[in-house]
N, C-alpha and C positions, 0 to 999 in steps of 0.2 A: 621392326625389331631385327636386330642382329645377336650371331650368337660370338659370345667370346669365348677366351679359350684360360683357364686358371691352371694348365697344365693336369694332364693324370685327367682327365673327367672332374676335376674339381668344382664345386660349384660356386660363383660368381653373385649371386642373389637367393631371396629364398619369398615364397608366398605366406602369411601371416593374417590368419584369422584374430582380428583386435577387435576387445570390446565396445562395440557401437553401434547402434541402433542403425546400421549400413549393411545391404546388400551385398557385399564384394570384399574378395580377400586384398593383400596390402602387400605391392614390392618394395621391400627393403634389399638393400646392398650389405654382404659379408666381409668384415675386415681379415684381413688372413690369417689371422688367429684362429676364427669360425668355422673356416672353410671347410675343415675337415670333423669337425664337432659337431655341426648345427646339422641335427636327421629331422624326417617329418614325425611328428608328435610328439619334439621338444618346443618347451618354453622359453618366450626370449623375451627381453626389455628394448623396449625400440620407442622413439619419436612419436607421439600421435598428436597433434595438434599444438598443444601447450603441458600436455604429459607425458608422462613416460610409460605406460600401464604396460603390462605381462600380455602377449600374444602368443598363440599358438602355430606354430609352422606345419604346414599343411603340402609344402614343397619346394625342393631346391631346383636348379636351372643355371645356365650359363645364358641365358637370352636376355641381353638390354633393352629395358624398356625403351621408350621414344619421347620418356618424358626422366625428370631426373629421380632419382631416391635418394632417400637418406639412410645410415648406416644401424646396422642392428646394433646395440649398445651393452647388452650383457646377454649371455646363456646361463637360463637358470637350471638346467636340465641334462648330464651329462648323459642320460638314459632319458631315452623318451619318456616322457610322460602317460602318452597314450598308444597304443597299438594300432597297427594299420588297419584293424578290426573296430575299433572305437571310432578313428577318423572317418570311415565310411561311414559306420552310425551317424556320427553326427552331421556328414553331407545328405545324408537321408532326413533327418530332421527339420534342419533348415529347407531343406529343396518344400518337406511334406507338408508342416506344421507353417511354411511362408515366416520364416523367422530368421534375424540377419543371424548369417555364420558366426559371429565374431563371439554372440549373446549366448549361441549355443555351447560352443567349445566351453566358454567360461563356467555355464553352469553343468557342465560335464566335469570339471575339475575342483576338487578342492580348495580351498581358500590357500594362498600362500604365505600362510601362517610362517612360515619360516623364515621370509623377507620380510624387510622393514623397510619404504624409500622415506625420505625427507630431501627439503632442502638445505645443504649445507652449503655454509659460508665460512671461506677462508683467507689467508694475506697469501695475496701475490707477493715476488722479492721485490717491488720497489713499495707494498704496502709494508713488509716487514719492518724496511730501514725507517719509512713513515711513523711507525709504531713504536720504533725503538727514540727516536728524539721527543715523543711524548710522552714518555716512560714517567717521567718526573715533572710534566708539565700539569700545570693549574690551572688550565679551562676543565674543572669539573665537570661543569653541568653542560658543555655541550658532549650530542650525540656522537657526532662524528670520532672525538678525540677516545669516547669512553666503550666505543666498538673497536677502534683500533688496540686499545690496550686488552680488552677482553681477546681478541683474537688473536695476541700474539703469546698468550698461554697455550691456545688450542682450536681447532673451528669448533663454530656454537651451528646448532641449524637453526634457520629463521626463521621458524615460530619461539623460539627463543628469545631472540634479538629482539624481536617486535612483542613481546612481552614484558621483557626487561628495561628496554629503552625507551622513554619518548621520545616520536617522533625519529624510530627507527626507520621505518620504511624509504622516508625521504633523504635520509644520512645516508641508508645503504646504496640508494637510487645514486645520490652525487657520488662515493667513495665507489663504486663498482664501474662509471661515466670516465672516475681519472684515473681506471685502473689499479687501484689500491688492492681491491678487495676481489674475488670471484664467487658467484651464486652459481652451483649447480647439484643437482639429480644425483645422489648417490644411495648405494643400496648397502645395507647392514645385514649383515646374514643370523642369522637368531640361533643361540644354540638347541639343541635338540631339546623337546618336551619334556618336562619331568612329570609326566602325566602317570594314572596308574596302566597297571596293564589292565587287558578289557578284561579279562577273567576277575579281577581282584573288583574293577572295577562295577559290574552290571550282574554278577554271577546270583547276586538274592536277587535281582531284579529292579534294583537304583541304581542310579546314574552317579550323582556326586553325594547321597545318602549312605550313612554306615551301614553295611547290611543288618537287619535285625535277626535274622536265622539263615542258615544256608538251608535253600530249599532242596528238596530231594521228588527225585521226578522218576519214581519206580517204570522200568520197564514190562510193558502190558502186551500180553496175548492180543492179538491182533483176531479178532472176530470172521467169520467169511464176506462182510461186504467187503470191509477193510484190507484181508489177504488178497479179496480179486483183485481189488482197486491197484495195489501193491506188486502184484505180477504184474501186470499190464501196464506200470510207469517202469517197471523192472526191466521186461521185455524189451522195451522202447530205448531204454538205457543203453542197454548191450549191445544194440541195433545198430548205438551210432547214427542215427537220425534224425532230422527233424521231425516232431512232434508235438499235437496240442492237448489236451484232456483237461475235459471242465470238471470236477470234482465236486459234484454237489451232495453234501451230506446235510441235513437236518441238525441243528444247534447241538452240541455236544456227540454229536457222532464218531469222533475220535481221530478229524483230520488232521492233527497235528501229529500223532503219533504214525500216520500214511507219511509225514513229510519226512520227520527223522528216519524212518526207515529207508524212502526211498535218497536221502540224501548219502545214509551210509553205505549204498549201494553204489549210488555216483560215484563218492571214494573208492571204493573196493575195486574200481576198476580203472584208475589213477586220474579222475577230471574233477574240477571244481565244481560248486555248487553255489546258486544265490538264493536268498529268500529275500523278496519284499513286503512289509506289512504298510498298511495306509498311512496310519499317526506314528508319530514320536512316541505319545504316550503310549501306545500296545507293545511298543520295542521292547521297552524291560523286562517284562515276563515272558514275552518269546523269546526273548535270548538271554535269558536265564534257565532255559528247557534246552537250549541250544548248546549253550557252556560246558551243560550238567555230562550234556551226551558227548560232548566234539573236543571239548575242551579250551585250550589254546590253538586249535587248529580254526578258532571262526574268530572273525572280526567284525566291529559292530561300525556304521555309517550313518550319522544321521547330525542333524544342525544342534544338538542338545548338547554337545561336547563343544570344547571351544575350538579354535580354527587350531590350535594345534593338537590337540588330540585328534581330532578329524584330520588333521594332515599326517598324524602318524598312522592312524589305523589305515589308511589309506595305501601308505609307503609298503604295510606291513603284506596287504593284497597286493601290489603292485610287483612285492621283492619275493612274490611266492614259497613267503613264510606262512601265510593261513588258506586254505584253500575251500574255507565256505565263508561267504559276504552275506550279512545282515541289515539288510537297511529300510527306509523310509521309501518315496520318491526318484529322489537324485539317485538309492542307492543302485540304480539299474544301470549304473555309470562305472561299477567297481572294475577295475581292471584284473578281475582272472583271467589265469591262463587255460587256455582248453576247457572253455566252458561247457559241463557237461549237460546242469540241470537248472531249470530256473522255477521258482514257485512265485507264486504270487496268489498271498491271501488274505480274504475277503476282496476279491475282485473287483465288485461292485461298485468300494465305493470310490464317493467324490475324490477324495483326498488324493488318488494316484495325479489328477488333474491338475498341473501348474496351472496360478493363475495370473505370472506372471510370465513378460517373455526370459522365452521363450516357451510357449502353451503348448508343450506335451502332454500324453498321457503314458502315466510311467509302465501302466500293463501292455498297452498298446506297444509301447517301445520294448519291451522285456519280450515280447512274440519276437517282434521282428530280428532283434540281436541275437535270438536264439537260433531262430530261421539260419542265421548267418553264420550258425557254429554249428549248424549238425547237433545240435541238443532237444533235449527235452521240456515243456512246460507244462507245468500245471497248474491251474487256476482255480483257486477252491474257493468254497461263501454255499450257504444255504441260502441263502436267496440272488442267484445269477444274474449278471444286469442282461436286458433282453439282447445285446448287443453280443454275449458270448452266448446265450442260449441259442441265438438265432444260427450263430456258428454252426452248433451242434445240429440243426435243421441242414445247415446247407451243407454239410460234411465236412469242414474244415476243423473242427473238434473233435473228438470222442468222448462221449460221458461215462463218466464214471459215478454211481451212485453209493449212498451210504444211507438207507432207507431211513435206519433205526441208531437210537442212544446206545452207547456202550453198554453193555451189562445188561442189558434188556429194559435199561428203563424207559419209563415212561413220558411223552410229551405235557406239559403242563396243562392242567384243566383251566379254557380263559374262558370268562364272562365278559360281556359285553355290557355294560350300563350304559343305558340311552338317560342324559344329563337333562333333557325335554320333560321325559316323564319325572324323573326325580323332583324336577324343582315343583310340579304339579302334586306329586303326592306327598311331601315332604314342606310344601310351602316356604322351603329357606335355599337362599344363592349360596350353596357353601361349595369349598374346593373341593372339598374330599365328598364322595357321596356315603351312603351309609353303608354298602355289601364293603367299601374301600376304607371305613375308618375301621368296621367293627375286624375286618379280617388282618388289620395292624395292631389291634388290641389282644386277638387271639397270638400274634407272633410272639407279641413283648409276653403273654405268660406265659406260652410255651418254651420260648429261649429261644426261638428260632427268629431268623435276619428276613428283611423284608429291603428292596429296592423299590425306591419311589421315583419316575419319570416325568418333567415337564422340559422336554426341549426349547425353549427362551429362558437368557439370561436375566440378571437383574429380579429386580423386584417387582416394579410395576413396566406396563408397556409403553406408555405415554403421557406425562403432565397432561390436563383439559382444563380450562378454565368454561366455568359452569354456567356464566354470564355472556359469553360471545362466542362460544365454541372453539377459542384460541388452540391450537396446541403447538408446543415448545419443539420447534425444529435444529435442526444443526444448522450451522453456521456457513458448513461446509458440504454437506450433502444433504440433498431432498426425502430427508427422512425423519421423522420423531426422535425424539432423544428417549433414552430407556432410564428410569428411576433407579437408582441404585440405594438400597436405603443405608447398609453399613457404613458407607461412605459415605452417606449425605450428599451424593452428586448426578447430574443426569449425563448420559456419558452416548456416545454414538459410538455404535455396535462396526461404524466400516471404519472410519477415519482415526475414531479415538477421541472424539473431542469432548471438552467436558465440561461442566458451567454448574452453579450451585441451582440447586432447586429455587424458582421465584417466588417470593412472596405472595407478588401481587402480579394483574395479567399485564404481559408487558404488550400488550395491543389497545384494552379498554381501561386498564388498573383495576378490573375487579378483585376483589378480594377472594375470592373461592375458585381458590387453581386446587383439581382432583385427579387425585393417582388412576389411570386405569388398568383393569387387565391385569395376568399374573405373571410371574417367572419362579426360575428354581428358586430364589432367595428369600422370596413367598410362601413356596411351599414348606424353605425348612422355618420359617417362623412359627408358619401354621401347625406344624408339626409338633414344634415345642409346647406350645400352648395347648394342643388338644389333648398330649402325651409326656407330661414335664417329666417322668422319670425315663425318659427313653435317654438312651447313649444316640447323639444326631450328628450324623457328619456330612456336607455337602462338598460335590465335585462337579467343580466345573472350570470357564477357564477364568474365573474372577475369583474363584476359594483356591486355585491353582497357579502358584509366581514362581516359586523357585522349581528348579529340575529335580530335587529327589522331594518334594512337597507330593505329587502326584502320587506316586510310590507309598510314601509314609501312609497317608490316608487310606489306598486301597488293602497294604497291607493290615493296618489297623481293623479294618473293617474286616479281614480274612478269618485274623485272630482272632475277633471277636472282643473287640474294642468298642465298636459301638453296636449299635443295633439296627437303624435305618438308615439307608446311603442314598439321598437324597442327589443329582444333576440332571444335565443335560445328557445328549446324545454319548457322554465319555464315559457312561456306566453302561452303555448300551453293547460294548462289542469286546468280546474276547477273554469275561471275566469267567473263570471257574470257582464259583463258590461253592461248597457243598450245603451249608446252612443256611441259604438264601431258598427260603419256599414260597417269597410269596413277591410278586411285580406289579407294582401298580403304576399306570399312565391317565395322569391326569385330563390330560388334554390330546387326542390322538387325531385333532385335526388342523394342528398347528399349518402343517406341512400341506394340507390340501387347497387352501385359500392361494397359496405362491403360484404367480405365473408365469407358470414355465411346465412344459411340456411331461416335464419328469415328476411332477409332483404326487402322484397317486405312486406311482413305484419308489420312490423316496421313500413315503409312507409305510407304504407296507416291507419294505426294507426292514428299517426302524421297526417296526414292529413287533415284527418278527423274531428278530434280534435281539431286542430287550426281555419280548419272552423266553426266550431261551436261558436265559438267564434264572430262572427257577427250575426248582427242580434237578439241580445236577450231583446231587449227593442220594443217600437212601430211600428219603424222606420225598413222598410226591411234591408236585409244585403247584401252585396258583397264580392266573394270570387276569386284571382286573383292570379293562380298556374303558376309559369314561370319552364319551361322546357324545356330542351336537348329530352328526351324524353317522347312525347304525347301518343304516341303508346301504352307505358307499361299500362297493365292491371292494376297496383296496382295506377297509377296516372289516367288511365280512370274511375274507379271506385271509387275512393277519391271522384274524383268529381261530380258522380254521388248521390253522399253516397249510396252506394249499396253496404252493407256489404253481405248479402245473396248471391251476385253472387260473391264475392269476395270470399267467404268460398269457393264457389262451385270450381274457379276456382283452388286457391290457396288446396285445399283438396286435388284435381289429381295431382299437382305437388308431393306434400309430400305423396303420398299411393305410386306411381311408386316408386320414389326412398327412400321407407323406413324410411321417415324420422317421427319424431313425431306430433302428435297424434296416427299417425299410426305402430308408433314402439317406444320401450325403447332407448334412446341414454343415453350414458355414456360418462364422459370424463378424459384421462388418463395424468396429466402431468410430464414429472420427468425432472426436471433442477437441476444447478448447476452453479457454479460461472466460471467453466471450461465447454468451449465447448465440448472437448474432455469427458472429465468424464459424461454429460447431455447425450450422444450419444453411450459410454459405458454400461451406465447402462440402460439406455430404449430398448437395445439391449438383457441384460440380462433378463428384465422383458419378451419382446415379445419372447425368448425363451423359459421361463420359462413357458406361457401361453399355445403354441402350444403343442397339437393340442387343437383348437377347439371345441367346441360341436357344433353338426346339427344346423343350424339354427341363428347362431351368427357369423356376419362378425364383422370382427375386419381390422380396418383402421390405418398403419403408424407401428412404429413411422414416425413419419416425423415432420420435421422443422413447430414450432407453426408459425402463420399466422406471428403475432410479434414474432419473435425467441428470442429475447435479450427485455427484461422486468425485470427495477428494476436490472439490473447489472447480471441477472442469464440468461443463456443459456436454452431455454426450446425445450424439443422434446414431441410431442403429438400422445398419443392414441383416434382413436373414438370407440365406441361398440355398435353394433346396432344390434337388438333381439326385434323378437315379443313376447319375455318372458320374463317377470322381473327377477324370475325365476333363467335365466340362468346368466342375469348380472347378479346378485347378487352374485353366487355363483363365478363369473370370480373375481369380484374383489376383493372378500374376501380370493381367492388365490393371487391376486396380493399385498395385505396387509402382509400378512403371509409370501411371499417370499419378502416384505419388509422388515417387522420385519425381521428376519432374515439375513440380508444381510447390518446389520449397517445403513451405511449413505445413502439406500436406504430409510430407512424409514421416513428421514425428507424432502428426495430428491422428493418423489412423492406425487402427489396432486390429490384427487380423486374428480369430480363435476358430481354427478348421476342428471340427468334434465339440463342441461345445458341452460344455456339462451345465451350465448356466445361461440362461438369459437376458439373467437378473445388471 
């Protein structure tokens, strides 16, 4: 390489993080227009194979490459997009997560809702004069003659032309051959959003829903757990330092009200602040508490808005017009300035976990960005995942506890119905046992709201045909199809795929195909039928399509709309009712048959959590766990709420057998559309790895839990090492003998922290 010289230190080329499942940033050459424009953490339009996609600059240079470049083509970005603070984050990502650069930057940035490319087609001058002698000419019906006059009103882009025309493609192929005509790449700039503001917008706590009230979120005396808790994020504030504090209070202990204070704190002494919550859906009532307090001073982030409202709330963070960011996932991406404080709540769960590349974990990454600003974090959930508990063991945390409920109330009374004995004393297979109908019957006369829990969708769990044991699989992945009965369709829970319920067995044609197994959609039928005067609303994500639908229902059910709120795990987290006294879980061992490592803490997650859900007004609560198995520690302790012995117990299963907290796992997938070729080449990898290094077992391949997902054949590696260390350096061999080995490299899929194994 040589360097050249563009006068003044100017720079010459520039490096480009483009979206592509590649390892390695991209030299393009600057037209001298750019020269002085193009900074690192602007967006630019450049060349990538046979497109044109938005890439990220990551650095300029005067040094020629040894081979040639092509020219960057537009700057979308007169101001960086990203900070030289973000940029490292995202060299830390990719380097950590084993994820190409190009995959991360993108999902670091907002959609670019604001540009529009196409291909436009227009008359060269010797197409014009072409166009003007056929002006009045009568070959109608050819192509060629009836693009030429259409384009000499105007250019059309060509998905136009090729919808309009037959037999454009090949007209435009010959007319663009003689020069007539030019096909290329241009970018329409969109004018600004007419979206609402986010106050107008999310302030009752709906997204695109009219609000039904403005909610009011009285400010509360802060109790003494809560005030220590509150000093000591305070203290740490002022400090200007880095900092982690795990925040564990018990369901209703009043950590949201520790966060608005310590956020206003953050302010007071001029730095920003972020808040991440898990789902979309918890967004709107947390930042509807956020609105009520902050105002126009917080911005809300998350994929429920359309790509231009997310590209303006974005702008609005970026131009250090609001200086507290609300988000999902992605939102740990916001560009504040001086970031003082970061929160992250319910820690725990899955959802911080992309599942796609680029496989982050959004709390994981919300430490580390914090780390990197001298700021604050705090990570709050009544039930901790062992992975921040174990923090607090090894001193990298500080806990902060919240023993008791606000106002001195009390934790809900749960019962445990063992479902063994029931059907023995009772002689009938029913959903609901009897302590769990008769105590919904007492709700509906007293007036008081009752939650009903069965975590599976759908209606039944699996078509069986009764005659050969057939069951109705996907087409596309190696799994059961799930009964939907509203719809009359069986639908696959990964893919999507859907197909009418059979008649008959499509294996033997018996006639006796049987629903088995329940879901939420089960329960609420069951419900109507046991209880026809009850007001029944069910939430989950099949009674849930549009973006303020969510909202409507919960609100309903707040007011006092209906009477039993029947879903999945989406009633489970973050709800404050005060009329809600009584919880019933039908099935609380859904979660423990899954295999995968985490599934007793899943479990008792969920359980936990959905109890907590009674009881948060005057009136005591009831908590009513129906189970196959009493026995299990993670359903004895649910119901205990005894997270602390649950650590204790659940910690000695995972140290004996190496699992995390107490070890690195990694996980290795490499599919393919061909069985045969998925099992070939995850063959080649586990060759290629052996041997070894001390101290790293490596698990498989073998056939993934789901083998057949999404039409691909998948074979799975695990890696488990008390040294990061040592994974690290495994699988940055196993990248390299991807690259190298072609269709290896789009073949394997790398997930360092895994939250699944499924």
């Amino acid at each position: 390489m040589v360097r050249e010289s563009g006068g003044e230190d100017t720079p010459l080329y520039c490096e480009a993080a483009m979206p592509a499942p590649l390892d390695k940033t991209f030299t393009y050459s600057l037209p001298e227009t750019l020269r002085r424009r193009v900074r690192p953490g602007c967006r630019i339009l450049a060349p990538f194979g046979g497109r044109m996609p938005a890439g990220v600059v990551l650095a300029t240079h005067s040094v020629k490459p040894d081979y040639g470049t092509r020219a960057v083509l537009r700057l979308l970005d007169e101001e960086p997009a990203l900070t030289p603070e973000l940029i490292d984050l995202g060299r830390w990502i990719a380097d950590y997560y084993c994820a190409p650069i190009g995959e991360v930057f993108k999902a670091m940035l907002p959609p670019s809702a604001e540009m529009r490319s196409a291909k436009m087609v227009s008359l060269t001058l010797a197409g014009a004069d072409t166009a003007a002698r056929f002006l009045h000419a009568n070959e109608a019906d050819d192509p060629h003659v009836l693009i030429l006059r259409a384009l000499g009103r105007r250019p059309l882009t060509l998905p136009y032309l090729k919808t309009k025309y037959g037999k454009a493609e090949t007209a435009l192929r010959s007319l663009e051959k003689r020069g007539l005509v030019k096909i290329e790449a241009q970018i329409k700039k969109r004018g600004p959003a007419r979206a609402r503001g986010p106050r107008t917008a999310v302030q009752a706590g709906a997204l695109d829903a009219p609000p039904a009230k403005t909610a009011e979120f009285p400010r509360i005396r802060l109790n003494d757990a809560q005030q220590a808790a509150f000093y000591a994020v305070s203290e740490s504030l002022h400090a200007k330092k880095f900092r982690s504090f795990l925040l564990q209070g018990v369901t209703g202990s009043g950590k949201t009200e520790v966060y608005l204070r310590a956020i206003e704190e953050c302010l007071a002494i001029g730095r920003s602040a972020l808040l991440l919550v898990p789902e979309i859906v918890l967004t709107p009532g947390v930042a509807a508490q956020f609105f009520a307090r902050f105002g126009d001073n917080a911005a809300i982030l998350h994929s429920a808005f359309t790509d231009a409202q997310r590209t303006e709330q974005w702008r609005r963070i970026r131009g250090g017009r609001t200086r507290v960011a609300i988000g999902t996932r992605s939102g740990v991406f916001a560009p504040l300035a001086d970031l003082g404080l970061v929160i992250v709540d319910e820690e725990h769960e899955s959802g911080y976990k992309q599942e796609e590349e680029p496989r982050y974990h959004g709390r994981d990454i919300a430490v580390v960005r914090a780390q990197a600003a001298c700021a604050t974090v705090v990570l709050g959930s009544a039930t901790p995942s062992l992975e921040s508990r174990r923090n607090v063991d090894t001193g990298k945390y500080t806990m902060l506890r919240l023993p008791d409920r606000i106002r001195s109330r009390p934790l809900p009374a749960v019962t445990v119905v063992d479902m063994r004995r029931e059907f023995v004393e009772s002689r009938q297979n029913k959903l609901f046992s009897r302590a769990l109908a008769n105590a919904v019957d007492e709700r509906l006369q007293t007036g008081e709201q009752a939650m009903i829990l069965l975590n599976r969708r759908g209606f039944s769990v699996y078509a069986l045909c009764r005659s050969c044991g057939y069951r109705v699989e996907c087409e596309n992945c190696s799994v059961t199809l799930t009964f939907h009965k509203r719809e009359q369709r069986l639908l696959c829970h990964y893919c999507g795929f859907a197909a009418p319920p059979p008649k008959t067995c499509p294996a033997c044609q018996g006639e006796y195909i049987h629903f088995q197994g329940s879901g939420s959609e089960k329960v609420e039928e069951q419900l109507r039928n046991d209880f026809p005067r009850a007001r029944i609303a069910r939430l989950d994500r099949d009674a849930v399509r549009g973006r303020g639908q969510y909202e409507a229902i919960l609100n309903g059910f707040r007011e006092g709309g209906y009477d039993l709120l029947v879903g999945t795990q989406m009633i489970a987290k973050g709800h404050d009712i005060p009329n809600v006294t009584l919880v019933g879980v039908v099935n609380t061992d859904i979660g423990l048959g899954v295999p995968d490592f985490r599934a007793a803490e899943r479990t008792f997650q969920l359980l936990t959590q959905v109890a907590g859900r009674a009881g948060r007004g005057d009136k005591p609560g009831q908590v009513i766990l129906q189970t196959m198995n009493p026995e299990h520690y993670a359903v004895e302790l649910a119901a205990r709420q005894d997270y602390d012995a649950f650590y204790k117990r659940e910690s000695s299963f995972r140290r004996s057998l190496r699992y995390p907290p107490f070890a690195v796992l990694a996980a290795m997938i490499v599919r393919s559309r061909k069985p045969e070729e998925a099992l070939a080449l995850s063959g080649k990898l586990a060759r290629h790895l052996s041997p070894l290094p001390a101290g790293v077992r490596m698990m498989g391949p073998a056939a993934a839990p789901v083998v057949k997902l999404r039409t691909e054949y998948r074979y799975q590696f695990l890696l488990k090492s008390r040294s990061r260390k040592d994974i690290a350096a495994i699988l940055k061999r196993a990248r390299e003998f991807a690259s190298a080995q072609g269709r290896l490299q789009t073949a394997l899929v790398i997930d360092v922290d895994p939250m699944s194994l499924l």
